[in-house]
N, C-alpha and C positions, 0 to 999 in steps of 0.2 A: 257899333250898335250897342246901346245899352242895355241893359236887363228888359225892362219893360215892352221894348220895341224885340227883344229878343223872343219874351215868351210870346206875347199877341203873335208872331210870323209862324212860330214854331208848333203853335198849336192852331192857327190855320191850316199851313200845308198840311199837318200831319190830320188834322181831319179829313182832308180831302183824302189823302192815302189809305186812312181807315175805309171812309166810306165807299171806295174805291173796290177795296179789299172785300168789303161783308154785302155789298151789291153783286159780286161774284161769286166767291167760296162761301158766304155767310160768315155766321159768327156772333158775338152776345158781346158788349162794353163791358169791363168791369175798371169801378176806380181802386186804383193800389197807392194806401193812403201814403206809405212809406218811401213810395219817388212819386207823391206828387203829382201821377197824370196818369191818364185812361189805359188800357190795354186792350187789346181786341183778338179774344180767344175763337178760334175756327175752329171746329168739328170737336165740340163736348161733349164726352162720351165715348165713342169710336177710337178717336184720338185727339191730339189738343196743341195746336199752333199759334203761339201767342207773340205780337207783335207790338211793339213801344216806339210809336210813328214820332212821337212826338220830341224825343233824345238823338233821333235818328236826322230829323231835320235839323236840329242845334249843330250837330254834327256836321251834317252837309255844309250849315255856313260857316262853323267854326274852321273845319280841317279844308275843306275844296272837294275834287274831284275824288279825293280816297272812300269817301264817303258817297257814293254814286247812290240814288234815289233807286232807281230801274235795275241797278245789280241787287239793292236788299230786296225790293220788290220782287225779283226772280226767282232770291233762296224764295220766299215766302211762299211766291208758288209751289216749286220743285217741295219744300215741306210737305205742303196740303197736299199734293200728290204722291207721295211718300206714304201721308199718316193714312189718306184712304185705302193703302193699298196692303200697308203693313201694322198698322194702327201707330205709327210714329210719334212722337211727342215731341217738341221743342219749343224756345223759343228766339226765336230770329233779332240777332243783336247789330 
């Protein structure tokens, strides 16, 4: 797959992941100019669970299965239930 075809996929699914994500726990987009792609921070303020959907899919097709969508997904939640509970902070790589 070449560059081109890599970013368009990469930054579809991870939208979907995002949007996924801030339709459940919430959350606010910010662009982090210095990698290039969006982030999507969950509970600003309380605590702050930030996810980078988009390095996370490159990954998924670059590596295979090591890279499991539904297991980052998982941490993500386990975080957000975490940071509401203890004011946790992370970001899910």
């Amino acid at each position: 797959m070449d560059k081109d075809a890599m970013d368009s996929v990469s930054s579809m699914a991870g939208s979907y992941i995002f949007e996924v994500a801030r339709r459940n726990y919430g959350g606010q987009y910010f662009w982090v100019q210095d990698r290039d792609q969006p982030v999507l921070v969950t509970g600003k303020a309380e605590y702050s669970i930030s996810i980078f959907a988009f390095v996370k899919v490159k990954g998924r097709i670059q590596n295979g299965k090591e890279d499991e969508i539904p297991y980052y997904f998982d941490g993500y939640i386990e975080a957000v239930n975490k940071g509401k509970k203890t004011g946790y902070s992370a970001t899910i790589v």
